[in-house]
C-alpha positions as a Python dict, from the first residue, in 0.01 Angstrom:
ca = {
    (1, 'X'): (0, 0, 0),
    (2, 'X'): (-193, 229, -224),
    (3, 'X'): (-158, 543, 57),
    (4, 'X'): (227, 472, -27),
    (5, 'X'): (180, 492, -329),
    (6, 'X'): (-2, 830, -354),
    (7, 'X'): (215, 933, -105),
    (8, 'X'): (555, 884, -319),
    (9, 'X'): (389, 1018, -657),
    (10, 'X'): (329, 1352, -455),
    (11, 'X'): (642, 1376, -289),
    (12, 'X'): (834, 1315, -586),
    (13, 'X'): (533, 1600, -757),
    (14, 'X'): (702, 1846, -476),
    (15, 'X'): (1045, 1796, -537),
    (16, 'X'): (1021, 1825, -893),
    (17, 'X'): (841, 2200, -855),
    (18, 'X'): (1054, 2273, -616),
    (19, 'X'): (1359, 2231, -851),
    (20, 'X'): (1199, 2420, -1142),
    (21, 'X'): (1167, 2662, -889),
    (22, 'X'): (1518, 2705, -776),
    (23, 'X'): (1590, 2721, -1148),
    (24, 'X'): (1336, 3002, -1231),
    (25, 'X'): (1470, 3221, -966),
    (26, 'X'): (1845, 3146, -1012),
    (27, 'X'): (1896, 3256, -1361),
    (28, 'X'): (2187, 3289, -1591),
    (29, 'X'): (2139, 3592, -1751),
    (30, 'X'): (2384, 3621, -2090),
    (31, 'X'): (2339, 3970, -2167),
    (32, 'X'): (2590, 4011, -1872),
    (33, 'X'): (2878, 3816, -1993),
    (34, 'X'): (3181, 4029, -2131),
    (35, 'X'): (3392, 4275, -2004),
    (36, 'X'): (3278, 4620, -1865),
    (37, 'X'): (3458, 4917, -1749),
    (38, 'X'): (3433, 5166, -1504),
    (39, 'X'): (3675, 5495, -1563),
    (40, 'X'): (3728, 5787, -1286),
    (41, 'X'): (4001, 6066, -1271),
    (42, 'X'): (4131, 6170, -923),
    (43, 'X'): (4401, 6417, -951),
    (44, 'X'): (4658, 6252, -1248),
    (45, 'X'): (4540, 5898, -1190),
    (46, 'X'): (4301, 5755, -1418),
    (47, 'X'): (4115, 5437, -1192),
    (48, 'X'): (3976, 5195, -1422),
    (49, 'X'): (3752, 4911, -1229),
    (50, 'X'): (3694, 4609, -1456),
    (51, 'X'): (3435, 4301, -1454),
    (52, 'X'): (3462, 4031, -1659),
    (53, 'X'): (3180, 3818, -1656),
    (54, 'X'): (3255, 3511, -1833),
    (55, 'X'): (2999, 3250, -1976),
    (56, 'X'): (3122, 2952, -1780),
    (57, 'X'): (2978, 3153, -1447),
    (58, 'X'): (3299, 3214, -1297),
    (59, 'X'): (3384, 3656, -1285),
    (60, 'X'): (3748, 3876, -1236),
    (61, 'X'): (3720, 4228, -1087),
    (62, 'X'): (4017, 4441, -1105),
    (63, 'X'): (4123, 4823, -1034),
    (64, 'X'): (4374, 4965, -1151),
    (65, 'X'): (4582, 5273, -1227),
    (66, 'X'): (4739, 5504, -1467),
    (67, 'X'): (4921, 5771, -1439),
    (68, 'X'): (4755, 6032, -1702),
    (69, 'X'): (5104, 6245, -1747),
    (70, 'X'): (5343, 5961, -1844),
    (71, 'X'): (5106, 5703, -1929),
    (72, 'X'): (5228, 5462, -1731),
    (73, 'X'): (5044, 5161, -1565),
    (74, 'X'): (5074, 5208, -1190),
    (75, 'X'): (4902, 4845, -1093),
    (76, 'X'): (4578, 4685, -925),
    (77, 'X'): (4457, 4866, -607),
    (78, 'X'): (4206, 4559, -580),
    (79, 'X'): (4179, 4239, -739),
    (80, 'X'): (3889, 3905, -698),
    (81, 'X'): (3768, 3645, -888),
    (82, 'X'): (3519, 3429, -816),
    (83, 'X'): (3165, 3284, -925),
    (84, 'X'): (2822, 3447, -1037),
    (85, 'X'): (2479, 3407, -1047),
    (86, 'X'): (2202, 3643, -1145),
    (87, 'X'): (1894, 3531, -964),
    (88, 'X'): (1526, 3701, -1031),
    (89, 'X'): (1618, 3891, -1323),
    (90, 'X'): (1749, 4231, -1108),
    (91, 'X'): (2023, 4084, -857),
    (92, 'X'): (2388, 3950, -931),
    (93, 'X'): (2510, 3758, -666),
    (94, 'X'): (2917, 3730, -659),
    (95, 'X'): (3096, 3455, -488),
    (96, 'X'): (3441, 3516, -355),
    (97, 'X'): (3696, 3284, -411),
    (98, 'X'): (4008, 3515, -458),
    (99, 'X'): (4015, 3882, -262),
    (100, 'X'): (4353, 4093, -243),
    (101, 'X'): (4355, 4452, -167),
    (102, 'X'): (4647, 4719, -139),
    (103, 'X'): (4684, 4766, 243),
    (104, 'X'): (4808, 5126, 170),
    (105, 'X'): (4542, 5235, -54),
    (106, 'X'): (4783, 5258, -346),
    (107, 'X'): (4910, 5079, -655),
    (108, 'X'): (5146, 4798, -668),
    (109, 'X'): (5158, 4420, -844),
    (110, 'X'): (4921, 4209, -833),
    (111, 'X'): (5129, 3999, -642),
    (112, 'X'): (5238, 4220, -321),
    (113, 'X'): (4847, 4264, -323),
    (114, 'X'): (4759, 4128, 18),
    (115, 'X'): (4477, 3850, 7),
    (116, 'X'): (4219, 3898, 286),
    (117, 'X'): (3851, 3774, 353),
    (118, 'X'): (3555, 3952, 257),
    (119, 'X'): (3183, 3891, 222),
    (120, 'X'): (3021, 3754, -70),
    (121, 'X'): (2870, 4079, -256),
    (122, 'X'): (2500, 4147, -397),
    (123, 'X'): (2405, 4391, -658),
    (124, 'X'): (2112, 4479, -790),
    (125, 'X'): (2156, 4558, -1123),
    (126, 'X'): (2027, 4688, -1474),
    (127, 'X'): (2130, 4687, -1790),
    (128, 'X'): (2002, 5004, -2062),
    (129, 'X'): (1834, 4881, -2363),
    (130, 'X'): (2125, 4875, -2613),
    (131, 'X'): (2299, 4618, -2338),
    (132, 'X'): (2573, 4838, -2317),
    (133, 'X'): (2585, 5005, -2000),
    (134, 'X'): (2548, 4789, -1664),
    (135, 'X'): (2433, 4948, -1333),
    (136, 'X'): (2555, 4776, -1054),
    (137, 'X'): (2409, 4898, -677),
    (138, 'X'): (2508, 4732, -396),
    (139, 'X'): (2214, 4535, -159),
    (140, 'X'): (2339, 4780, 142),
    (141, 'X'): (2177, 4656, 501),
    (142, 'X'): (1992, 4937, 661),
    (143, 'X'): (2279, 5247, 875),
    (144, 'X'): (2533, 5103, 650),
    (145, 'X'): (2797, 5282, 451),
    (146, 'X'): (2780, 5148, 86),
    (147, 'X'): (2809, 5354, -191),
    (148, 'X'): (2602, 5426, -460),
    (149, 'X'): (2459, 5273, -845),
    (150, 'X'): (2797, 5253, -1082),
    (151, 'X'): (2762, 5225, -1401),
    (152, 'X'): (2989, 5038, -1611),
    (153, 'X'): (3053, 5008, -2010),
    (154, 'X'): (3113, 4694, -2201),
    (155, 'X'): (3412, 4732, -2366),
    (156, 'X'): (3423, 4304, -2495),
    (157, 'X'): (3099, 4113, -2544),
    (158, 'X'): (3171, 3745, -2553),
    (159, 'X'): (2975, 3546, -2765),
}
């Protein structure tokens, strides 16, 4: 009766440093909630990628367009939303719950985007010491084609 005892104190010693575990390594990291934005220029369209990181750990990525000549918003090439999770301090880990792309490439409404599967992305990432500019680089599997670090600017920082 006593080995059972000692027995169930331990196991329940395990399981309770194995949760603090989990929790130390899956972190919620609140310098990365807000809004940051990525801006390029090809040719006269301005493509603006946007992540908004909200505090309840759910995310929204968008890209869209402008046309730089007439000003005019052109639509989402890309739009997800999803949950995240920062885990070990370095990596953001993003799951997919919405994905729609453009098939063509282009610009349209969000709702002739077409919705399509895709893999649950990983990032490492960093943030500069003002917090205001987020590096996000892909975890890219060895002869794969990912691209490299983007940096992003907060633009909204939720309290």
């Amino acid at each position: 009766m006593k080995a059972v005892r000692v027995y169930s104190i331990l196991l329940g010693l395990v399981l309770l440093t194995t949760a603090f575990q989990c929790d130390e390594d899956s972190v919620f990291n609140q310098d990365l909630v807000g809004t940051w934005e990525h801006v390029t220029t090809d040719g006269d369209i301005e493509r603006k990628e946007f992540f908004n990181f909200r505090a309840d750990g759910t995310y929204i990525y968008s890209v869209t367009g402008i046309d730089l000549g007439t000003q005019e918003v052109l639509g989402f090439q890309k739009y997800e939303e999803g949950r995240w999770v920062a885990i070990n301090g370095n990596k953001l880990e993003l799951y997919l719950e919405v994905f729609e792309i453009s098939t063509d490439g282009g610009y349209t409404t969000r709702e002739n985007l077409e919705r399509t599967n895709s893999g649950d992305p990983v990032y490492f990432y960093t943030l500069n010491e003002s917090g205001q500019e987020l590096t996000l680089e892909p975890d890219c599997p060895p002869n794969a084609s990912c691209i490299g670090p983007v940096t992003y600017l907060r633009i909204v920082q939720e309290i």
